[in-house]
N, C-alpha and C positions, 0 to 999 in steps of 0.2 A: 504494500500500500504506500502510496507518494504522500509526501507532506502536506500535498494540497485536499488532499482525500481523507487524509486524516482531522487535517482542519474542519474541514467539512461533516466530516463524522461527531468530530466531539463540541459542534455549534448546534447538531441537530440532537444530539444527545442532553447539551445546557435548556435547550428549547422545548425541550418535550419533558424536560426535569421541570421547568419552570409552569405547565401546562397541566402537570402533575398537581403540583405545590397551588397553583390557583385553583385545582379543583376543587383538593380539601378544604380550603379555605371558605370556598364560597359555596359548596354545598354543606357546610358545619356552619359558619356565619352567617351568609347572605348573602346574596353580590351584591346589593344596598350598600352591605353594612364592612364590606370587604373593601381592605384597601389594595394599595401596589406593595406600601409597608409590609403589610401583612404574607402576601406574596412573597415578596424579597427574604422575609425573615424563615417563611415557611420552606424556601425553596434553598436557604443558604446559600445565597448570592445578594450580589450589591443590590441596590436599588438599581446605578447605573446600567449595571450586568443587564437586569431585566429590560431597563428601556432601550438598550443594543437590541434585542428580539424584538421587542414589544410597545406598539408605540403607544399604548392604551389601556387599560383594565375593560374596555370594551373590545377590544381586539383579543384578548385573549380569551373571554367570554364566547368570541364566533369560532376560534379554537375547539374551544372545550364542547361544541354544541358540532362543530365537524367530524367529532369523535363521537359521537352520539348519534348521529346521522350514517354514519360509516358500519356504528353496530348494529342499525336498524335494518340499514342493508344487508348485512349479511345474516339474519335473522330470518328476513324475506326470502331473501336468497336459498337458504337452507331450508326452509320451510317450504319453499316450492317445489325442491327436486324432490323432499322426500315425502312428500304427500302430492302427488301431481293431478291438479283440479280439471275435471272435464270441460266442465260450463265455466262460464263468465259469471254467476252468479257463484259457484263455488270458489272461484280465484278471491273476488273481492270479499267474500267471508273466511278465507283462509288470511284475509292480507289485513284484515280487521282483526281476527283474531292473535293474529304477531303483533302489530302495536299494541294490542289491551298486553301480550305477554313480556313485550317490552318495559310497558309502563309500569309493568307490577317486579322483571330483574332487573329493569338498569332505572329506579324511581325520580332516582338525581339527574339523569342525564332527561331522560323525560320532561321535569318538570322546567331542566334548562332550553327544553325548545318550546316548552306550553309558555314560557316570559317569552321566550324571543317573537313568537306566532302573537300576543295582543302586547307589543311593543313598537315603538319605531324607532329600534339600534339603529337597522336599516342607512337610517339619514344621518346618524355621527359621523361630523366629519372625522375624528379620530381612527375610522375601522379602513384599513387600505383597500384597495380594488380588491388583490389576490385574496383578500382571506372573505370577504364578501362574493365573489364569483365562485366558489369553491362550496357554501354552506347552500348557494342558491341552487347550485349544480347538483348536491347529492338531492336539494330536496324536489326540484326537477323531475330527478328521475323516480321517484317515490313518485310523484303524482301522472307520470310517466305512466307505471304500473296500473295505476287507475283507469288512464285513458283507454291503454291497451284490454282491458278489461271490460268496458262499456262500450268498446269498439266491436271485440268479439261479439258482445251481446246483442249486438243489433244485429249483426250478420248470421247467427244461429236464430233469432227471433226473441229471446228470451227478455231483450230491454228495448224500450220504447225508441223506435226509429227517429222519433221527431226531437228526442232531447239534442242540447248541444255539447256535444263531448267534455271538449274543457271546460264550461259553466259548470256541467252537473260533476265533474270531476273536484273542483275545487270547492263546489258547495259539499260532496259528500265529506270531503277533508275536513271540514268546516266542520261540520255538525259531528262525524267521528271526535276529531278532538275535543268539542265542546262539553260532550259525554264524557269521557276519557275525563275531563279537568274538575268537574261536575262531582262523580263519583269519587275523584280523589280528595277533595276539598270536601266536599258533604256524607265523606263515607256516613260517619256516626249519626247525622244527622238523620240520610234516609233509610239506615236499619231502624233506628230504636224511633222514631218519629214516626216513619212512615212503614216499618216493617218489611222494608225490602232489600236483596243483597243486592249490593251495587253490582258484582256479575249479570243477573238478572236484570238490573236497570239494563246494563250494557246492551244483552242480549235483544229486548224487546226495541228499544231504540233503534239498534242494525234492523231488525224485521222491517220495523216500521220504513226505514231509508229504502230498504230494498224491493215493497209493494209500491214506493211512488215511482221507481223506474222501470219496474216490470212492467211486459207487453202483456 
């Protein structure tokens, strides 16, 4: 290995140490309540060290949420080869049922994209092109999958010819996550209140999305 590769190696290893150290931080504090201090101290490196990488506490945020994106993908991903869905109505309940299983093993990372989806980091100018082109790209292709899914189901009959792919695509997003943030926030609320397991919230919810685009 040359020196320049090596350089390269252990800037990307200071980077993802540092990416590390902001996760604990701010899934144990808060990203509110999280500073760069906090960061810096957690990751045992300068303050400066970190602003070499890092031009932001919101750039590091779109980081830590591309890592969460990335697991969600490969979640998908694995879940597709090894249950492989006939219809267009069973892909999108297989692909509904990996986000509910996401948000229940990776809850931090989850809930780091449930801020990011009713925020607008979006427009800080602090967050640079490449780390924003990158979060939008994985999530793309997540709604990608959806398309292709409503796509199929026109073509075998099973979903309403006249809907408009990408609207009904990002409105299911829409309303899937809403559920998903719903039940996490109101778990205790809708057992002992309304006696119901937020699973079964979940469950009834998807039916209901899924009779308004059936043909």
């Amino acid at each position: 290995m040359g020196s320049n590769e090596r350089k390269e190696k252990e800037k990307e290893i200071r980077k993802n140490d540092i990416i590390s150290a902001a996760e604990r931080i701010f899934f144990t504090k808060g990203y509110n309540y999280a500073t760069m201090d906090d960061v810096a101290r957690e990751a045992e490196y300068s303050k400066r060290t970190v602003y070499v990488y890092f031009d932001s506490k919101e750039q590091i945020y779109f980081e830590i949420m591309i890592r969460g994106y990335r697991l969600l993908m490969e979640m998908l991903k694995a879940n597709m080869k090894k249950d492989k869905a006939h219809t267009a109505i069973e892909e999108l309940s297989q692909m509904a049922s990996t986000l509910y299983q996401f948000s229940n093993d990776y809850s931090e990372y989850f809930r780091a994209i449930m801020e990011y989806e009713n925020s607008e980091l979006d427009f800080q100018k602090s967050i640079p092109d490449h780390s924003k082109e990158e979060c939008y790209a994985l999530g793309e292709k997540i709604l990608g999958y959806l398309m292709d899914a409503l796509k199929k189901g026109i073509a075998e009959g099973s979903v309403r010819s006249d809907l408009n792919i990408k609207n009904t695509a990002l409105t299911l997003w829409a309303c899937i996550i809403g559920v998903f943030n719903t039940t996490k926030k109101k778990k205790y609320y809708i057992e002992n209140y309304h006696g119901i397991k937020p699973e079964d919230l979940v469950s009834e919810a998807f039916n209901l999305m899924i009779r308004s685009i059936q043909n």
